[in-house]
NUNU-696496 format. One record per atom (N, C-alpha, C): residue number from 0; atom name; y negated, z negated, x negated. Coordinates in steps of 0.02 Angstrom, whole numbers, plus 50000, padded with zeros to 5 digits. Each point is the difference from the previous one (the first is absolute). Example, Ala and Ser with C-alpha at 12.3 -4.5 7.8 and 13.67 -1.06 7.14 Angstrom:
<pt nuro="0" dopa="N" py="50284" pz="49610" px="49340"/>
<pt nuro="0" dopa="CA" py="49941" pz="50000" px="50045"/>
<pt nuro="0" dopa="C" py="49940" pz="50000" px="49955"/>
<pt nuro="1" dopa="N" py="49947" pz="50036" px="50018"/>
<pt nuro="1" dopa="CA" py="49941" pz="49997" px="49958"/>
<pt nuro="1" dopa="C" py="49945" pz="49963" px="50039"/>
***
This chain:
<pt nuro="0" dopa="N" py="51074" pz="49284" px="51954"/>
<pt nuro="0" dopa="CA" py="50015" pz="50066" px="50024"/>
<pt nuro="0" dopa="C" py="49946" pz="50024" px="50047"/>
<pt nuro="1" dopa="N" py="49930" pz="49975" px="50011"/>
<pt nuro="1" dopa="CA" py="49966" pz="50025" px="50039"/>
<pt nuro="1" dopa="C" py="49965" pz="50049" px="49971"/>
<pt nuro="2" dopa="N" py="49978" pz="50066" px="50069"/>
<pt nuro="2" dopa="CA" py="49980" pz="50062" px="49955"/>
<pt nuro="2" dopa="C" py="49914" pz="49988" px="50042"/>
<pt nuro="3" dopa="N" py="49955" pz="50022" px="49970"/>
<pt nuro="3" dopa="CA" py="49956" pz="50003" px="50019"/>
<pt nuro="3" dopa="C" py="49978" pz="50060" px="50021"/>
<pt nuro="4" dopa="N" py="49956" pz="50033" px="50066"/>
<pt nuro="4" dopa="CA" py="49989" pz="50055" px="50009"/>
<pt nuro="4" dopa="C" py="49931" pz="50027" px="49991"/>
<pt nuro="5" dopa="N" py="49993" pz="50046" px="50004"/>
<pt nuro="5" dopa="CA" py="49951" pz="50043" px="49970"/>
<pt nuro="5" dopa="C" py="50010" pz="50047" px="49966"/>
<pt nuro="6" dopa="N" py="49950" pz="50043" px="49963"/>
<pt nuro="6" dopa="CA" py="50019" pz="50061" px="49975"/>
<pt nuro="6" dopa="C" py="50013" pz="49975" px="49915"/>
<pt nuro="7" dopa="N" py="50044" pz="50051" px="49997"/>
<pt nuro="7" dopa="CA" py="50027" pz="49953" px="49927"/>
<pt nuro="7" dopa="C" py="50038" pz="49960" px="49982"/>
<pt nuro="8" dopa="N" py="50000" pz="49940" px="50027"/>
<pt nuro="8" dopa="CA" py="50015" pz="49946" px="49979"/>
<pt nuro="8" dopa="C" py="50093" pz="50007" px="50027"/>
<pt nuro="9" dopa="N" py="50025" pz="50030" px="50043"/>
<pt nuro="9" dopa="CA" py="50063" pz="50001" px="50017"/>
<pt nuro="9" dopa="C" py="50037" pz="50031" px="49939"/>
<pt nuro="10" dopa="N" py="49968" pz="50061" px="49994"/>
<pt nuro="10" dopa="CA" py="50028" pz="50052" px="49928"/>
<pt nuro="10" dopa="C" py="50004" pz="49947" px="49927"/>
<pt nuro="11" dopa="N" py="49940" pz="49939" px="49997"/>
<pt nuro="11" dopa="CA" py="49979" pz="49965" px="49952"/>
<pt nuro="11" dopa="C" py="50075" pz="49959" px="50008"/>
<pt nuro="12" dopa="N" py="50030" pz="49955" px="50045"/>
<pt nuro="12" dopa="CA" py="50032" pz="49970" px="50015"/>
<pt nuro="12" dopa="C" py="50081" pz="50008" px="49994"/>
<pt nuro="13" dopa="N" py="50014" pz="50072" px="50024"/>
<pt nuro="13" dopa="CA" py="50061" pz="50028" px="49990"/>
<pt nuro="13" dopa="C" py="50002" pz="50023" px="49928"/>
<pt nuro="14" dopa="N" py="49951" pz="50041" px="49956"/>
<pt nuro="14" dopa="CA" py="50010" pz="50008" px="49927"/>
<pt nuro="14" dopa="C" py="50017" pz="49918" px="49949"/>
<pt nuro="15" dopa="N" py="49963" pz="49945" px="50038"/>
<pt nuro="15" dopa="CA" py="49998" pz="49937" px="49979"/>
<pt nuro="15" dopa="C" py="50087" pz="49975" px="49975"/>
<pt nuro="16" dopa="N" py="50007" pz="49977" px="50072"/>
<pt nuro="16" dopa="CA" py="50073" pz="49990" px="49998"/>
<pt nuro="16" dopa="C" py="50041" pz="50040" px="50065"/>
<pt nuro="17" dopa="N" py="50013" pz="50051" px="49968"/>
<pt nuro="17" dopa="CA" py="50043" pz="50048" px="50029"/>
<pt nuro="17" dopa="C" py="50054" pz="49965" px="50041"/>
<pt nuro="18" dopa="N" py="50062" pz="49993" px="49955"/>
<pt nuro="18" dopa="CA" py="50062" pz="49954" px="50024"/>
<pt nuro="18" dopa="C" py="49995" pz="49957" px="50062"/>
<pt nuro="19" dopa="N" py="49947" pz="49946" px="49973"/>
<pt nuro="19" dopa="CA" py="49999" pz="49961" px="50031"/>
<pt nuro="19" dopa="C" py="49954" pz="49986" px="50076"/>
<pt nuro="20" dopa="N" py="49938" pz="50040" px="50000"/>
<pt nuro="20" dopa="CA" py="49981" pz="50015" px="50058"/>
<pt nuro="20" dopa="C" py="50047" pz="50042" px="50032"/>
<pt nuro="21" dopa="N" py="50013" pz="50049" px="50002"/>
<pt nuro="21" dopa="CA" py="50044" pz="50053" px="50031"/>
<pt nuro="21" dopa="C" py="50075" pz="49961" px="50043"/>
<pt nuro="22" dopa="N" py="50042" pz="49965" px="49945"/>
<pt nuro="22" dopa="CA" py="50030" pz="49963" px="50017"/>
<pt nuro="22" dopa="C" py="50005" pz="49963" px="50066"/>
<pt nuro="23" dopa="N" py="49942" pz="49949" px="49986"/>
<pt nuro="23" dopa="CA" py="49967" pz="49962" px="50049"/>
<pt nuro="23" dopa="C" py="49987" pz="50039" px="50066"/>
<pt nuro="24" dopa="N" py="49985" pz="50021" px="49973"/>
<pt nuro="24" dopa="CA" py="49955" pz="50077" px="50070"/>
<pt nuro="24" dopa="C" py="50062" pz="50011" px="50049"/>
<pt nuro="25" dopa="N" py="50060" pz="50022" px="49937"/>
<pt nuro="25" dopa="CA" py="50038" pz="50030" px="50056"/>
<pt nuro="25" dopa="C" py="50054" pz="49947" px="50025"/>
<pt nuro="26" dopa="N" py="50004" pz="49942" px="49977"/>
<pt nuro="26" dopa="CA" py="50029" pz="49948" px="50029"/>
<pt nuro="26" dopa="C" py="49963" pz="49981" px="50077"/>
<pt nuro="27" dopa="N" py="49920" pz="49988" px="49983"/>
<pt nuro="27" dopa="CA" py="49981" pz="49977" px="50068"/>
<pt nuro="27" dopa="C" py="49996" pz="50048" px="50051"/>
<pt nuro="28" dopa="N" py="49983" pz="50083" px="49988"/>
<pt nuro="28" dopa="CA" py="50018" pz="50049" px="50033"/>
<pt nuro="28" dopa="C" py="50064" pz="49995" px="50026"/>
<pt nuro="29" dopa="N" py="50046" pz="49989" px="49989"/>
<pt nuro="29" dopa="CA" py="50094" pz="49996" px="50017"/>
<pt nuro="29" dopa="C" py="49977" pz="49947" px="50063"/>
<pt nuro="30" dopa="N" py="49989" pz="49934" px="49971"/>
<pt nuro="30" dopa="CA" py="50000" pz="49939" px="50037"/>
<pt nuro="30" dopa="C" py="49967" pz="50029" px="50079"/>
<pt nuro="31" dopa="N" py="49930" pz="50026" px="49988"/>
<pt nuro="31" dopa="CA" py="49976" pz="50002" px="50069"/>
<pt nuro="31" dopa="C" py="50020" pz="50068" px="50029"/>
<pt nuro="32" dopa="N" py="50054" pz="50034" px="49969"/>
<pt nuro="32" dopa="CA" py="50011" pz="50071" px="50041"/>
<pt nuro="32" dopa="C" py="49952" pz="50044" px="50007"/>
<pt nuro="33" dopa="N" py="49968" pz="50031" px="49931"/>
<pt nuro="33" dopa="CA" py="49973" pz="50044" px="49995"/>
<pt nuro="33" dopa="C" py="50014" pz="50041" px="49958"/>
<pt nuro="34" dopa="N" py="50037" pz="49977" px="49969"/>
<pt nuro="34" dopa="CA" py="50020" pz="50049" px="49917"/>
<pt nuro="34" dopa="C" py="50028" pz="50064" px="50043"/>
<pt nuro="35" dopa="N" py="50037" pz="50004" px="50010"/>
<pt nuro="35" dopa="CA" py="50034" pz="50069" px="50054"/>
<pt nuro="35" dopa="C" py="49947" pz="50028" px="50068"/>
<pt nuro="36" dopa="N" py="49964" pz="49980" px="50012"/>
<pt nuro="36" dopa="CA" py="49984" pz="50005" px="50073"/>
<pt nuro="36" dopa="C" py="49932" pz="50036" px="49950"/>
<pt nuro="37" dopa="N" py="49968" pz="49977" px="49961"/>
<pt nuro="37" dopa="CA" py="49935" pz="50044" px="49972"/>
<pt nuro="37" dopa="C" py="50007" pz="50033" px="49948"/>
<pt nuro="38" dopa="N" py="50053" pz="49986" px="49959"/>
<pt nuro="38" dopa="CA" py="49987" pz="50043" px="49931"/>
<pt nuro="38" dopa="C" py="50052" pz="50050" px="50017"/>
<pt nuro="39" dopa="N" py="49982" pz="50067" px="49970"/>
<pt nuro="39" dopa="CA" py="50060" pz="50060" px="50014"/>
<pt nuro="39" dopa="C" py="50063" pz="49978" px="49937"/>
<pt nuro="40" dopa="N" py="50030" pz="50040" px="49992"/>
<pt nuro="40" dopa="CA" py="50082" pz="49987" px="49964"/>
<pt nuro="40" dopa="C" py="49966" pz="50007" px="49926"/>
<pt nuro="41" dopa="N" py="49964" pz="50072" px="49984"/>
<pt nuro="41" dopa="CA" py="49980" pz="50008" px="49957"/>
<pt nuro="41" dopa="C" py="49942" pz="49926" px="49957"/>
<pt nuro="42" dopa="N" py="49973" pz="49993" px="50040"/>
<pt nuro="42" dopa="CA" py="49935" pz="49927" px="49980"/>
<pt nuro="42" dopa="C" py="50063" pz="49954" px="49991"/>
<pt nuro="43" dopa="N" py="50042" pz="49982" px="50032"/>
<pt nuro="43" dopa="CA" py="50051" pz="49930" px="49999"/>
<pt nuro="43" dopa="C" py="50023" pz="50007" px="49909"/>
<pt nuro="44" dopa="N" py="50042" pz="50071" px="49988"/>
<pt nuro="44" dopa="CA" py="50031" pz="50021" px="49941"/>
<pt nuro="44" dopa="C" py="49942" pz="50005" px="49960"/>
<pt nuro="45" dopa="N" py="49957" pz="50005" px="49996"/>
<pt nuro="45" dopa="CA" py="49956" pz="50006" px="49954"/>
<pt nuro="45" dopa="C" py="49977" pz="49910" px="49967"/>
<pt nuro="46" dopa="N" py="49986" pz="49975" px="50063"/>
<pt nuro="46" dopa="CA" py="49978" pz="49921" px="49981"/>
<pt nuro="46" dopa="C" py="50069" pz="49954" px="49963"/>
<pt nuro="47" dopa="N" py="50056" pz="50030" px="50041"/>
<pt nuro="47" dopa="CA" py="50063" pz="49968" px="49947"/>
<pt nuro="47" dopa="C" py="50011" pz="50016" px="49932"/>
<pt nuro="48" dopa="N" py="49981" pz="50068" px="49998"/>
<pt nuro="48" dopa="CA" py="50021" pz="50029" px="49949"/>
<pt nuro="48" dopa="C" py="49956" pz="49972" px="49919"/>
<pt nuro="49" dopa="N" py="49912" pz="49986" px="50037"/>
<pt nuro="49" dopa="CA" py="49975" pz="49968" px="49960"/>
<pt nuro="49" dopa="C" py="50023" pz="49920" px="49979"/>
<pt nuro="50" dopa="N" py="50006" pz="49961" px="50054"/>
<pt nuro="50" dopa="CA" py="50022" pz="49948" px="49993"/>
<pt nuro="50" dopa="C" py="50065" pz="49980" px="49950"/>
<pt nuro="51" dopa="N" py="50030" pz="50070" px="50004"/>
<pt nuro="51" dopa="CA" py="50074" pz="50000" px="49959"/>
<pt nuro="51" dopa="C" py="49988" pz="50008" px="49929"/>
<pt nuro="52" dopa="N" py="49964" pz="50031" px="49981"/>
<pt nuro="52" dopa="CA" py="49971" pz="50052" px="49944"/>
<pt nuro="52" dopa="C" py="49961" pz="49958" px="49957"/>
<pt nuro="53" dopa="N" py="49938" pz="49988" px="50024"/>
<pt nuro="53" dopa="CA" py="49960" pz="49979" px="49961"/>
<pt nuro="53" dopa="C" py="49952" pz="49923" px="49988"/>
<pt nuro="54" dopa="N" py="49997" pz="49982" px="49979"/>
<pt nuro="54" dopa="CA" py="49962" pz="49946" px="50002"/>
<pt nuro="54" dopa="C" py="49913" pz="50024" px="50025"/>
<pt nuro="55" dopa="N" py="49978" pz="50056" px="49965"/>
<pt nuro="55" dopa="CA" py="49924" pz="49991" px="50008"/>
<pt nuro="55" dopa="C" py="49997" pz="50090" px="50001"/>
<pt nuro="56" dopa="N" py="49954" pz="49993" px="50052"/>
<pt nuro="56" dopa="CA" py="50005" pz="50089" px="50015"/>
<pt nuro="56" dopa="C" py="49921" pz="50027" px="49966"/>
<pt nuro="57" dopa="N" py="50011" pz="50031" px="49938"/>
<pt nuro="57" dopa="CA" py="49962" pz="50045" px="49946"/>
<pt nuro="57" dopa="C" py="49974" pz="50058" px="50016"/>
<pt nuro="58" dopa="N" py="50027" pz="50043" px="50047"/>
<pt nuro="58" dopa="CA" py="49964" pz="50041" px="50046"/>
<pt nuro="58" dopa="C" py="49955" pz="49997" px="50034"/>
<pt nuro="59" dopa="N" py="49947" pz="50028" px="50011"/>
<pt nuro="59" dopa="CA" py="49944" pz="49993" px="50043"/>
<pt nuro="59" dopa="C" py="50007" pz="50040" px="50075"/>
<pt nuro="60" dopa="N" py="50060" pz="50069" px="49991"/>
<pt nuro="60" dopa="CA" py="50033" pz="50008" px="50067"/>
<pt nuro="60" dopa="C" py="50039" pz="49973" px="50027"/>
<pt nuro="61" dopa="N" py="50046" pz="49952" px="49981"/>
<pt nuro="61" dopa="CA" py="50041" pz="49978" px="50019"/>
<pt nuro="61" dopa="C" py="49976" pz="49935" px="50038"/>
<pt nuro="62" dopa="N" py="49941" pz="49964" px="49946"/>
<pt nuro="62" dopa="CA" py="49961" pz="49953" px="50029"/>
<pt nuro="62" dopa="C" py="49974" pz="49998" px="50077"/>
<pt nuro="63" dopa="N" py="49961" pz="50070" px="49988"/>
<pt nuro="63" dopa="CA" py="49940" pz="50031" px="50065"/>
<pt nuro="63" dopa="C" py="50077" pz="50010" px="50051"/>
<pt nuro="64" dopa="N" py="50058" pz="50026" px="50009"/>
<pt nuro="64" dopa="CA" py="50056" pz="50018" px="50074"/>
<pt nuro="64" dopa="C" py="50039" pz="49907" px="49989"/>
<pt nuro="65" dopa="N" py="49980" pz="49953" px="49963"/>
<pt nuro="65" dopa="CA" py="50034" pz="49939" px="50008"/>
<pt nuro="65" dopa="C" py="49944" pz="49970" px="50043"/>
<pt nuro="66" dopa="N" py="49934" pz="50010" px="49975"/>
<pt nuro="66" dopa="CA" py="49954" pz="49977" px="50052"/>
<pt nuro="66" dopa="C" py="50004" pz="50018" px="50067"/>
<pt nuro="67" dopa="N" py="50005" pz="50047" px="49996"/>
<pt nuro="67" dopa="CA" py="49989" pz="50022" px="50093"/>
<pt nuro="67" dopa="C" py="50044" pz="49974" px="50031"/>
<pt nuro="68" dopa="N" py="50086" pz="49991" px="49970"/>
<pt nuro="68" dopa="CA" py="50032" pz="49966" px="50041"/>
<pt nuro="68" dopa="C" py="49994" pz="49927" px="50008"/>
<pt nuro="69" dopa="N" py="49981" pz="49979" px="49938"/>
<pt nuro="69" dopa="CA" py="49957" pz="49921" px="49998"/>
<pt nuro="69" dopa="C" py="49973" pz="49986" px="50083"/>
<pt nuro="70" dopa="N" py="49939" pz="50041" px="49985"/>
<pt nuro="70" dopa="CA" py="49964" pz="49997" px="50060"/>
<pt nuro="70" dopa="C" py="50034" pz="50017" px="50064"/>
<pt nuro="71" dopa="N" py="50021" pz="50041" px="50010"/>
<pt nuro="71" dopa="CA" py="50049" pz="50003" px="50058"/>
<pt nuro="71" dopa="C" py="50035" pz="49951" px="50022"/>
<pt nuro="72" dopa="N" py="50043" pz="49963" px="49967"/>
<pt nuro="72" dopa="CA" py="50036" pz="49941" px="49995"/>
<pt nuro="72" dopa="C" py="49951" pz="49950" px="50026"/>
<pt nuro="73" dopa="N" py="49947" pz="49992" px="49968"/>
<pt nuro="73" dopa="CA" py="49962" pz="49954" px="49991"/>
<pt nuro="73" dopa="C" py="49946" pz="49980" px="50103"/>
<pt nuro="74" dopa="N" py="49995" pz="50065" px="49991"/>
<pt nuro="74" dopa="CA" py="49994" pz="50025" px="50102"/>
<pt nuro="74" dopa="C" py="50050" pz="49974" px="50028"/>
<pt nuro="75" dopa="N" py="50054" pz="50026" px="49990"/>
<pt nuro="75" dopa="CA" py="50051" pz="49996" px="50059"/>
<pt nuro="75" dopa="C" py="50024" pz="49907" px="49994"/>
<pt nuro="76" dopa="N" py="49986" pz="49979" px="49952"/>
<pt nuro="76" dopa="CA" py="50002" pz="49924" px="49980"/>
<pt nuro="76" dopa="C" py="49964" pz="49945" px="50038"/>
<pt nuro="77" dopa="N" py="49935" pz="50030" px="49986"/>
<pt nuro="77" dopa="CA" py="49959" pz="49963" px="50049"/>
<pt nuro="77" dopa="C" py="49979" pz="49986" px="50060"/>
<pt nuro="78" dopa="N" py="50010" pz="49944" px="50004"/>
<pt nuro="78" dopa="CA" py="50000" pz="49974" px="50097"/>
<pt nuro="78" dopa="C" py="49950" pz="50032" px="50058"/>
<pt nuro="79" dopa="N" py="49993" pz="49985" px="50043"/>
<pt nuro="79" dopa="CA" py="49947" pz="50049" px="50045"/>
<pt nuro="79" dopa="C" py="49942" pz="49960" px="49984"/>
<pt nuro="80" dopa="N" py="50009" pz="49944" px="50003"/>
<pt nuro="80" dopa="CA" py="49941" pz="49961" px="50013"/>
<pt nuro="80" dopa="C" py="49943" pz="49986" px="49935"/>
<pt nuro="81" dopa="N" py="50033" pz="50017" px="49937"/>
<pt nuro="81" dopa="CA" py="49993" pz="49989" px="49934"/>
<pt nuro="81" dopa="C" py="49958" pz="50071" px="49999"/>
<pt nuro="82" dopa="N" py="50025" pz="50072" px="50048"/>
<pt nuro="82" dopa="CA" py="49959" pz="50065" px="49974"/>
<pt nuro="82" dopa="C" py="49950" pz="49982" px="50036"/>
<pt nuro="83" dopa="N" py="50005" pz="49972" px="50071"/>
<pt nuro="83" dopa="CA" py="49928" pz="50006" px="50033"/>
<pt nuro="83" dopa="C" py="49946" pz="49965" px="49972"/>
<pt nuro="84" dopa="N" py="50039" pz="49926" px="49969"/>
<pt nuro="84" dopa="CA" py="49944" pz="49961" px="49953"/>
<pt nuro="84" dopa="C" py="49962" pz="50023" px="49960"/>
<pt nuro="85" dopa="N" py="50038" pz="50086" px="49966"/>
<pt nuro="85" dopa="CA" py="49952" pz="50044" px="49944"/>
<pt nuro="85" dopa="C" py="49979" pz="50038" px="50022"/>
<pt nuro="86" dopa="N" py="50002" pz="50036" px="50074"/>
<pt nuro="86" dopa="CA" py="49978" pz="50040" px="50032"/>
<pt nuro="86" dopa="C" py="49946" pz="50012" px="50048"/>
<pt nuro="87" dopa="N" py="50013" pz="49933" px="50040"/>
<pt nuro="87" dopa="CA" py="49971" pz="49964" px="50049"/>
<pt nuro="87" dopa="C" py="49939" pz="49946" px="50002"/>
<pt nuro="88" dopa="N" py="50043" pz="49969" px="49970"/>
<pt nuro="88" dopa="CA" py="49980" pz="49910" px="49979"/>
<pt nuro="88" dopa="C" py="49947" pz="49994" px="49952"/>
<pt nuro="89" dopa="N" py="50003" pz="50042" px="49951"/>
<pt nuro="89" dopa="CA" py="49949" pz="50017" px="49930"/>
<pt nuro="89" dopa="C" py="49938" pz="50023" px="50050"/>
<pt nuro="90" dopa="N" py="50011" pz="50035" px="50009"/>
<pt nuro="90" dopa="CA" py="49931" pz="50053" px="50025"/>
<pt nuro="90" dopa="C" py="49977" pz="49975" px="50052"/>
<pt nuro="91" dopa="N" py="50038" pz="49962" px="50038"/>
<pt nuro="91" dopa="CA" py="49939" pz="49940" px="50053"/>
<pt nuro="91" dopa="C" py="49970" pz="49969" px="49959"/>
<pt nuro="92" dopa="N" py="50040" pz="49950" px="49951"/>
<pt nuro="92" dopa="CA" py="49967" pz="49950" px="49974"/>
<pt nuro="92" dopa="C" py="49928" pz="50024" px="49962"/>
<pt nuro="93" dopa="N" py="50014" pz="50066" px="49974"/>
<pt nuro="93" dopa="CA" py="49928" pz="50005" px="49955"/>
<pt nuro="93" dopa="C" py="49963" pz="50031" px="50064"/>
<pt nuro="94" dopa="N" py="50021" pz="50013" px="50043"/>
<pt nuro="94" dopa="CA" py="49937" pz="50024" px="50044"/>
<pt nuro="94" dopa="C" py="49966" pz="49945" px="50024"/>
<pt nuro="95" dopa="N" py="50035" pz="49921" px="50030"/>
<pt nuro="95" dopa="CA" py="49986" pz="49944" px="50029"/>
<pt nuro="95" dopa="C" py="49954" pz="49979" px="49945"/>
<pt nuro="96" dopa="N" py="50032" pz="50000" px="49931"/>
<pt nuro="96" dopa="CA" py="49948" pz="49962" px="49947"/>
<pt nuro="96" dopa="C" py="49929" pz="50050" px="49994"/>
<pt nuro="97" dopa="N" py="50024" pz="50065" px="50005"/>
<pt nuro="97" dopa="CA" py="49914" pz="50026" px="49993"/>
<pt nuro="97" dopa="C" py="49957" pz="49965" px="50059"/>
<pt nuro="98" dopa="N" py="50019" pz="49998" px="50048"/>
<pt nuro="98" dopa="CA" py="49969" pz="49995" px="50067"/>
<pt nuro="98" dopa="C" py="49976" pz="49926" px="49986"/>
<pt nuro="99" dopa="N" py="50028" pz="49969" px="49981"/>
<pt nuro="99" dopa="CA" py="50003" pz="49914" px="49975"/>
<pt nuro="99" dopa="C" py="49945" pz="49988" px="49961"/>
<pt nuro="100" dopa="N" py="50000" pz="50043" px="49935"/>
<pt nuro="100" dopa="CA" py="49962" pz="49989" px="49952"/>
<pt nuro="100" dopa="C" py="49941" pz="50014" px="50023"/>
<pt nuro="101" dopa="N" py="49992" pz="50069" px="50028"/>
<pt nuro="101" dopa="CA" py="49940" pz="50027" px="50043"/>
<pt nuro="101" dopa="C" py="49969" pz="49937" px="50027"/>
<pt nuro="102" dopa="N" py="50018" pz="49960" px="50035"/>
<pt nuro="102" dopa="CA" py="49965" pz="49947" px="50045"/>
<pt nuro="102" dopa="C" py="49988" pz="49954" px="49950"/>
<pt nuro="103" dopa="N" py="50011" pz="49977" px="49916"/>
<pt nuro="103" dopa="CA" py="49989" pz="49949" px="49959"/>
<pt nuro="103" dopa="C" py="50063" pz="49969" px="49981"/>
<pt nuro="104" dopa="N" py="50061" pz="50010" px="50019"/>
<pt nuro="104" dopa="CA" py="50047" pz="49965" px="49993"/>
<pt nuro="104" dopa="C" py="50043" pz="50022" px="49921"/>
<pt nuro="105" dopa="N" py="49961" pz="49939" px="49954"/>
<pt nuro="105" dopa="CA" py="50029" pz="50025" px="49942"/>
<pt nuro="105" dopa="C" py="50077" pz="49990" px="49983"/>
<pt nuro="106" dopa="N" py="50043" pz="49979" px="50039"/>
<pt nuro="106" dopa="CA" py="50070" pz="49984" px="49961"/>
<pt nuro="106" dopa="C" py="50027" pz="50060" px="50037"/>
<pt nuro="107" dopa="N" py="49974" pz="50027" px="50056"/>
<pt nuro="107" dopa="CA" py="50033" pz="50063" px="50024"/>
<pt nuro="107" dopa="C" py="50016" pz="50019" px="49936"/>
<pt nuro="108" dopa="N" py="49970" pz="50033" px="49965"/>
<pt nuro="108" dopa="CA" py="50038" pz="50037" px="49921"/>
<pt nuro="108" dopa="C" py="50077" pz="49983" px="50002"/>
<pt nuro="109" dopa="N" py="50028" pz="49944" px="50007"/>
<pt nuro="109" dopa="CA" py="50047" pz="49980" px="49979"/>
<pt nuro="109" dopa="C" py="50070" pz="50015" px="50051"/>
<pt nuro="110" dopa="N" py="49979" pz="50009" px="50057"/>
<pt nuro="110" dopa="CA" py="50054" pz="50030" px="50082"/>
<pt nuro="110" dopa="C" py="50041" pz="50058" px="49971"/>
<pt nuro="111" dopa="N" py="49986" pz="50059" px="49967"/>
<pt nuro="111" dopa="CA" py="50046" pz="50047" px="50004"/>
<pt nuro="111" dopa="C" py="50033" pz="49976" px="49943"/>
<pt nuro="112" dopa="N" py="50007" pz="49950" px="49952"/>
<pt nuro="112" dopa="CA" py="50058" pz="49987" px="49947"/>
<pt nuro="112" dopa="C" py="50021" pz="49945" px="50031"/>
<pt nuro="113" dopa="N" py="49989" pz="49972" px="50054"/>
<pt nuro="113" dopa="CA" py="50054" pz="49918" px="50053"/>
<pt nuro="113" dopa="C" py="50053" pz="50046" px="50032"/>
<pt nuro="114" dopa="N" py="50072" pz="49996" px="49965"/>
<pt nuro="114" dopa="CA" py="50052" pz="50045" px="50031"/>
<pt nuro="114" dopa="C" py="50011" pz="49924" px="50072"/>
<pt nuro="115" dopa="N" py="49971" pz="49964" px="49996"/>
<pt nuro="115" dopa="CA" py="50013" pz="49959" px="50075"/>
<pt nuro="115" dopa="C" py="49957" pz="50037" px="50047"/>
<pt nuro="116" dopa="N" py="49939" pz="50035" px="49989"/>
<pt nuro="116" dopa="CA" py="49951" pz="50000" px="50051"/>
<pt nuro="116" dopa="C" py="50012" pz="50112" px="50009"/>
<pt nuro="117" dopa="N" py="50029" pz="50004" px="49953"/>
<pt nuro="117" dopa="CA" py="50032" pz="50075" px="49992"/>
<pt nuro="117" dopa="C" py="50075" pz="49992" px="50059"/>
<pt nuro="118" dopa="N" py="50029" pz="49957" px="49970"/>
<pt nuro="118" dopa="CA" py="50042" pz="49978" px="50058"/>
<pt nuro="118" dopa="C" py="49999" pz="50004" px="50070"/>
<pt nuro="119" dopa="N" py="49944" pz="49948" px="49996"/>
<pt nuro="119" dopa="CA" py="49981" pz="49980" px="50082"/>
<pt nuro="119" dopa="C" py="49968" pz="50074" px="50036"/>
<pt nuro="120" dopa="N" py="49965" pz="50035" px="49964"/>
<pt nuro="120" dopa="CA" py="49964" pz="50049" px="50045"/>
<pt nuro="120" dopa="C" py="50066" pz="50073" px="50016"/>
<pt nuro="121" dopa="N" py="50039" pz="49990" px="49965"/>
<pt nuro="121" dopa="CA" py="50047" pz="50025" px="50001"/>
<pt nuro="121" dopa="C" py="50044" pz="49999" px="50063"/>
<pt nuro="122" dopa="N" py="50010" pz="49943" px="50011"/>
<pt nuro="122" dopa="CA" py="50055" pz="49968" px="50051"/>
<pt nuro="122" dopa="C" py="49947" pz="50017" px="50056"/>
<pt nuro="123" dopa="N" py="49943" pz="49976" px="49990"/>
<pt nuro="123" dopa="CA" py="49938" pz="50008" px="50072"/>
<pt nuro="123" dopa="C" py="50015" pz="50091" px="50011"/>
<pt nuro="124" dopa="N" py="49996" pz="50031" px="49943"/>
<pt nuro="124" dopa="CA" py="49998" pz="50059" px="50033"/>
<pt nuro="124" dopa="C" py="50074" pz="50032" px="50037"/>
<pt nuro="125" dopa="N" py="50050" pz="49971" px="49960"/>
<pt nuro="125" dopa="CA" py="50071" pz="50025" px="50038"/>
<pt nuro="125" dopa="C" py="49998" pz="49988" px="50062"/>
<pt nuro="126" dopa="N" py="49988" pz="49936" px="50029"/>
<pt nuro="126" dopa="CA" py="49989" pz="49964" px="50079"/>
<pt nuro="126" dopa="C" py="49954" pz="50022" px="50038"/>
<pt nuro="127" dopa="N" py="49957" pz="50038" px="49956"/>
<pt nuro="127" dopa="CA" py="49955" pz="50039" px="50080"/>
<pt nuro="127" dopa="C" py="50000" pz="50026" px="50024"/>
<pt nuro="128" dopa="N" py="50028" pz="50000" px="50065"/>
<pt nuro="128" dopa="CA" py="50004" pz="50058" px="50057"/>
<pt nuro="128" dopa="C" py="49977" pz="50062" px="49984"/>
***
């Protein structure tokens, strides 16, 4: 049930397996108390209604307003520390590795895909005064 993000690939995912991502979606949405708190009444009835309905959604509009709530869901899902790692954490690391490489250091290349060292600069940055 994992969705991958980017452009595309959510719409790719929900046309895939409709039912069953969606499903999923709105089970773990329920669990962490977001299904109500982010989606309006209308988005809630709409995602059941697919889930009820159809196995695989053939529309390409219906696809494109299942995505957005995908993604929405998919925000309000994710932990704080998990956005800063894509927000934060990414964009040190490739700045540290340019700076790295700059001086000869060839495995720098490899720092902004270590979700340990994406991690760590992460946590360094939450803790600084």
């Amino acid at each position: 049930m994992y969705i991958e993000r980017g452009k595309g690939s959510i719409a790719g995912a929900v046309r895939a397996s409709t039912r069953k991502v969606l499903a999923g979606m709105r089970l773990r949405a329920i669990r962490r108390g977001v299904w109500f708190k982010e989606l309006s009444r209308e988005e809630r009835v709409l995602v059941d209604l697919v889930i009820k309905v159809t196995d695989k959604v053939r529309s390409f509009l219906l696809a494109k307003l299942l995505s957005q709530i995908v993604e929405k869901l998919l925000d309000a899902l994710e932990g704080e520390v998990t956005r800063l790692m894509r927000t934060v954490g990414r964009p040190l690391a490739r700045k540290l590795s340019g700076v790295a490489q700059g001086w000869g250091n060839r495995s720098a290349s490899k720092w902004p895909q270590d979700s340990g060292f994406v991690q760590y600069l992460t946590i360094m940055h939450l803790n600084k005064p």
